[in-house]
C-alpha positions in Angstrom: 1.9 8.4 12.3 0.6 6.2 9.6 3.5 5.7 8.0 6.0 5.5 10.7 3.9 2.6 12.4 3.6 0.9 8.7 7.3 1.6 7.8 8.6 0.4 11.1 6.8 -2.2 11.0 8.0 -3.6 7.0 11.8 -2.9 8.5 11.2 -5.1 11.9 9.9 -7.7 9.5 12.6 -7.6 7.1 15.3 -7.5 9.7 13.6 -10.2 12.4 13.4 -12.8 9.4 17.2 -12.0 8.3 18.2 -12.8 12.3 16.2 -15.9 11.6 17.3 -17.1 9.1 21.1 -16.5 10.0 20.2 -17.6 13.6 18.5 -20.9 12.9 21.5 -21.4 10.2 23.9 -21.7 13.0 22.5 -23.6 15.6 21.3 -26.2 12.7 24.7 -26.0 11.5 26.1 -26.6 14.9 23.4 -29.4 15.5 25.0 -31.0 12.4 21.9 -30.9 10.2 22.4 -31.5 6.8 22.5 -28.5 4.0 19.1 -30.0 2.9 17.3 -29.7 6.1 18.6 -26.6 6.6 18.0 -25.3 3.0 14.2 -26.2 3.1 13.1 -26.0 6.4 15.4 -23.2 8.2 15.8 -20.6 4.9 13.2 -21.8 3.2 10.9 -21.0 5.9 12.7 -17.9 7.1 12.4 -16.0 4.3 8.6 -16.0 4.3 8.3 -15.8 7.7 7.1 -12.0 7.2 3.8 -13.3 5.1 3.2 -15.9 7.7 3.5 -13.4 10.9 1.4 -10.4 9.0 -1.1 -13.2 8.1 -1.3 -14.2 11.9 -1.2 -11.1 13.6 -4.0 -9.5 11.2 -6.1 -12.7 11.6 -6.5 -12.4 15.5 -6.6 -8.5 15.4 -10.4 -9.5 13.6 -8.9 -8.4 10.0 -9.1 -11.8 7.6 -9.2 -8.9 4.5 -5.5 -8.1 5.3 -4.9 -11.8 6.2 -5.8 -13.4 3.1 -4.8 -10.7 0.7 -1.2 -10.1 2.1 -0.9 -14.1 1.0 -2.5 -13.6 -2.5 -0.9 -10.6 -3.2 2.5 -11.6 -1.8 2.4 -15.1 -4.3 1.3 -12.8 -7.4 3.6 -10.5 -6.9 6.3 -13.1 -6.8 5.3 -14.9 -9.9 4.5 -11.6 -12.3 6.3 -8.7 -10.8 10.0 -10.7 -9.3 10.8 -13.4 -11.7 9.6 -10.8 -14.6 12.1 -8.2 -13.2 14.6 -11.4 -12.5 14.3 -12.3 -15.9 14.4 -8.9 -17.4 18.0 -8.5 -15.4 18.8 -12.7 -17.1 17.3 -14.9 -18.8 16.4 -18.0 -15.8 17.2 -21.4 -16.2 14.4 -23.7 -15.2 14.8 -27.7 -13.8 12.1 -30.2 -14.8 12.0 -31.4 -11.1 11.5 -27.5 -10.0 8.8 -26.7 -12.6 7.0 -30.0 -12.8 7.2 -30.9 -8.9 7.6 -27.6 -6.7 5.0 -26.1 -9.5 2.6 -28.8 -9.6 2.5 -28.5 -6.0 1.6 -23.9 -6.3 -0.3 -25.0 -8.7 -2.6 -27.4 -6.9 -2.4 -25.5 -3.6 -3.5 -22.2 -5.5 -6.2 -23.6 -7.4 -7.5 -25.7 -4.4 -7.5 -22.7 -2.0 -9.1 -20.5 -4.5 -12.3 -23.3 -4.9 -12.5 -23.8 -0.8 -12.6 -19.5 -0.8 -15.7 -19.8 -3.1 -17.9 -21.5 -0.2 -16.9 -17.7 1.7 -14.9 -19.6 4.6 -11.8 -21.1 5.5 -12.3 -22.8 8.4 -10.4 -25.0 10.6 -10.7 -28.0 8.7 -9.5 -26.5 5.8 -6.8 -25.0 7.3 -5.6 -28.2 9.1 -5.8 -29.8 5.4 -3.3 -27.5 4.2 -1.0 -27.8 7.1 -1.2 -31.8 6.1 -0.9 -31.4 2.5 2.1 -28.7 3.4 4.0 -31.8 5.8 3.7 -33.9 2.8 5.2 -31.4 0.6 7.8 -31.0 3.0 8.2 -34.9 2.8 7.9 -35.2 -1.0 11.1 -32.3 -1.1 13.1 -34.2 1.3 12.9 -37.7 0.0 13.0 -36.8 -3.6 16.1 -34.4 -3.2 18.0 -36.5 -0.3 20.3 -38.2 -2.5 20.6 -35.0 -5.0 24.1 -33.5 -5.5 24.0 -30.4 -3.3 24.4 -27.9 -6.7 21.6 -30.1 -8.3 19.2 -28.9 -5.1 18.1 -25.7 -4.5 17.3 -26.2 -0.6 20.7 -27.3 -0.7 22.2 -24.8 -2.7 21.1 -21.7 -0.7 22.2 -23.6 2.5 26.1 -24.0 1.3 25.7 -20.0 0.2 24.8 -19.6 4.0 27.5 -21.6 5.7 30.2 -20.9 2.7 29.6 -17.2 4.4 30.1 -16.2 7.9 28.2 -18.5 10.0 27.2 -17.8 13.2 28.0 -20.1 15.7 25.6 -21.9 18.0 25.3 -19.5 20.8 25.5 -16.6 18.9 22.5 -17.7 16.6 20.4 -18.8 19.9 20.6 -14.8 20.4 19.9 -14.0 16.9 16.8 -16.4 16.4 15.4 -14.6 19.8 16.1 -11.3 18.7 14.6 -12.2 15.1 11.7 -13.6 16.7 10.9 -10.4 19.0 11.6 -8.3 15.6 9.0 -10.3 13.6 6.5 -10.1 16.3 6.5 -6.3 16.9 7.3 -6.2 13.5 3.6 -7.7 13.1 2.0 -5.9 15.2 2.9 -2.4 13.8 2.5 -3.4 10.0 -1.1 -4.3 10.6 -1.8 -1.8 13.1 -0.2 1.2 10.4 -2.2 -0.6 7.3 -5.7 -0.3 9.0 -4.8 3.3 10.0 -3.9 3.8 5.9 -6.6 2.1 5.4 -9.0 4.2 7.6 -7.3 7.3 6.4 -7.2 7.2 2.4 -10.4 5.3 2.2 -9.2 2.2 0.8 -10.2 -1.7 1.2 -8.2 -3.3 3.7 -7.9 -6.1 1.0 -6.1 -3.5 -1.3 -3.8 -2.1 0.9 -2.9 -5.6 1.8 -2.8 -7.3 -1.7 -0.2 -4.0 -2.5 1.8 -2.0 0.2 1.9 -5.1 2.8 2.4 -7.9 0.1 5.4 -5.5 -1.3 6.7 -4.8 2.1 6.8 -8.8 3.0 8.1 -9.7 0.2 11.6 -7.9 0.4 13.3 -10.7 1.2 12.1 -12.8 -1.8 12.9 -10.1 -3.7 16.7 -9.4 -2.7 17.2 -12.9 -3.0 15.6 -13.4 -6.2 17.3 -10.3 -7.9 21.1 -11.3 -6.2 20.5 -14.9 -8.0 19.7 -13.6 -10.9 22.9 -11.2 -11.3 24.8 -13.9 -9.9 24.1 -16.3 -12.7 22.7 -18.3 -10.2 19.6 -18.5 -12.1 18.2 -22.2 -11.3 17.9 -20.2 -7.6 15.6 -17.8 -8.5 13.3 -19.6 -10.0 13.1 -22.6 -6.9 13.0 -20.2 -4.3 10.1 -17.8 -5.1 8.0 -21.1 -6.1 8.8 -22.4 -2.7 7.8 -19.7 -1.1 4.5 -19.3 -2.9 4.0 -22.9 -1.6 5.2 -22.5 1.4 2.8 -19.3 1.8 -0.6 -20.9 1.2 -0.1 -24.4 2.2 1.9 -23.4 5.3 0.9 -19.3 6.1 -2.7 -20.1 5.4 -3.1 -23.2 6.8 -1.7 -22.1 9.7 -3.8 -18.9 10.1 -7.2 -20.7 9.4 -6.3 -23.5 11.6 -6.2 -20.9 14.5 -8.3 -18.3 13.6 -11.0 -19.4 11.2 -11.2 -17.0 7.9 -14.4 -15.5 6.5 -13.5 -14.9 2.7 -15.2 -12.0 1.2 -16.1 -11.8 -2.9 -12.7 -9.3 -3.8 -10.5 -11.4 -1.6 -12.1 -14.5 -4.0 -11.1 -12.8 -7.0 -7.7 -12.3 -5.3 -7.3 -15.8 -4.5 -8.4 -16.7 -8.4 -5.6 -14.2 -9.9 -3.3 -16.2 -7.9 -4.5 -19.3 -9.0 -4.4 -17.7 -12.4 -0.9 -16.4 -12.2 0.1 -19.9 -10.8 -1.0 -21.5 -13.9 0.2 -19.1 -15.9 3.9 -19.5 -15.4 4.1 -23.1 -15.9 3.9 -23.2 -19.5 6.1 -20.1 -19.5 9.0 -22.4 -17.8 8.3 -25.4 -19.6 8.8 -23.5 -22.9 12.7 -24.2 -23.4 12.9 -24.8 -19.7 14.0 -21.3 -19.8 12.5 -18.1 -18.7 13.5 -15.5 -21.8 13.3 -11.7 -21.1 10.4 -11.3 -23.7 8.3 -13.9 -21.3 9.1 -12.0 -18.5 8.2 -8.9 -19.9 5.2 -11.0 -20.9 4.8 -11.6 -16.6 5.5 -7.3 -15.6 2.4 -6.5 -18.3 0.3 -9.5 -16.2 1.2 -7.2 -12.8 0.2 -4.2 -14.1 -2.8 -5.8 -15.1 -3.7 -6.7 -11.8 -3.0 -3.6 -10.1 -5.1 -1.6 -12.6 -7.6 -4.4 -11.6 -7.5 -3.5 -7.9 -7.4 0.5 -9.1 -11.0 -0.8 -10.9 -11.6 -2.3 -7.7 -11.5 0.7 -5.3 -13.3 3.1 -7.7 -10.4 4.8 -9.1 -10.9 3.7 -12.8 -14.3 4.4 -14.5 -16.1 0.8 -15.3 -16.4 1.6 -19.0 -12.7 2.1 -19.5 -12.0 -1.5 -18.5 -13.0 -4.0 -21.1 -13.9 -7.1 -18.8 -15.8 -4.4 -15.8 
């Protein structure tokens, strides 16, 4: 039961952000929004709307573990183990702007989260901070990329790939953003619900199953995008849209979840918080190298994952303590 409730769940949340995404694509597009607006805050949004509604619903159903760790683990995940396999499939080509401003911006957001996580709450304040720092973010994007060439932009550039497609027109997306948003919420409802029963039934830290299974399953959609942009030669793509996403996640999924439902932040979720500050940090000097992502680094970013998850195997008792070096 388990694993139909989890499983269920992942696919309602990969499929209610999809209808989102193409939904709120076509009634922007029919409201005559630019590609910009609807690059940043329509698919850029969309595609992590299944970290955001885990984080919610898991939050109010009295389980911060899988709340906080679903956002740490989705944003490692994205920065070792997809743009390592991206890179792996081609080399990425990196932007200044995209390195130095989108990750400045994780990078400050990660390190700053991890230092409020240390004090063993995220309370309201905090979380309304983030939701301000995120609007300015939003702002910063907006002003700095408004008078961009549309290639030159990557909120931009995934907005043309949407209405270059089949677009769906405005009444037709009204139906698909309602659809998409009943999909997410069940969607929700039944990952959380199936990861405490896992949880319950293997004997394994909520934060694990949700720094692992959850993260993974929310993080499809980064994923399929990341790895189509990558074989497409679309490289600068990749690279954009997972950091956007990782900000997007803490500033914006976060903030919004401690905001409403204040967080208590247990010690492993702290050391989850500082891998993702670490692995924030990590990649900047990777892309500033060159401005260039090379297989060998991203190989460099798949032995940094493994790391971590034979961290979290230390973690939940799996791995004797003398066989790791730092235990």
């Amino acid at each position: 039961m388990a694993y139909w409730f989890f499983g269920g769940g992942l696919a309602l949340l990969v499929f209610g952000s999809d209808w989102i995404v193409r939904g709120g694509v076509g009634v922007t597009h029919a409201l005559r929004l630019s590609p910009l607006v609807i690059g940043l805050l329509v698919i850029g949004a969309g595609t992590t709307l299944p970290e955001f509604a885990v984080s919610l619903t898991a939050a109010q159903a009295g389980a911060p573990d899988i709340a906080i760790a679903n956002i740490a683990g989705s944003n490692i995940l994205h920065v070792l183990l997809i743009l390592g396999l991206a890179a792996l499939v081609r080399p990425l080509a990196s932007s200044p702007k995209v390195v130095l401003r989108d990750g400045g911006a994780m990078l400050l957001a990660s390190v700053a989260i991890a230092l409020l996580a240390v004090t063993g709450t995220i309370g309201r304040v905090e979380g309304i901070a983030m939701l301000a720092a995120f609007v300015l973010y939003l702002a910063v994007v907006l002003a700095t990329d408004w008078r961009r060439a549309k290639e030159h932009s990557v909120s931009c550039a995934r907005a043309m790939q949407h209405l270059e497609g089949s677009a769906a027109s405005g009444s037709v997306g009204m139906f698909l953003l309602l659809f998409g948003i009943v999909g997410l919420t069940v969607g929700a409802h039944f990952t959380v619900a199936g990861a405490e029963i896992l949880a319950r039934e293997y004997d394994l830290a909520p934060a694990t199953v949700g720094a692992t299974a959850v993260a993974f399953g929310a993080s499809l959609p980064e994923l399929f995008v990341t790895l189509t942009a990558a074989a497409r030669r679309q490289t600068h793509l990749a690279i954009g849209h997972l950091i956007g996403s990782n900000v997007f996640n803490v500033l914006g999924g976060l903030g919004l979840t401690a905001a409403l439902f204040p967080l208590r932040v247990d010690p492993p979720l702290q050391a989850d918080l500082f891998v993702m500050a670490l692995a924030s940090a990590l990649i900047l000097p990777l892309l500033i190298a060159d401005w260039r992502l090379t297989r060998l680094r991203g190989a460099f970013l798949l032995v940094g994952y493994a790391a971590y998850l034979v961290f979290l195997a230390w973690r939940q008792g799996w791995i004797p303590a003398g066989l790791i070096p730092w235990a």
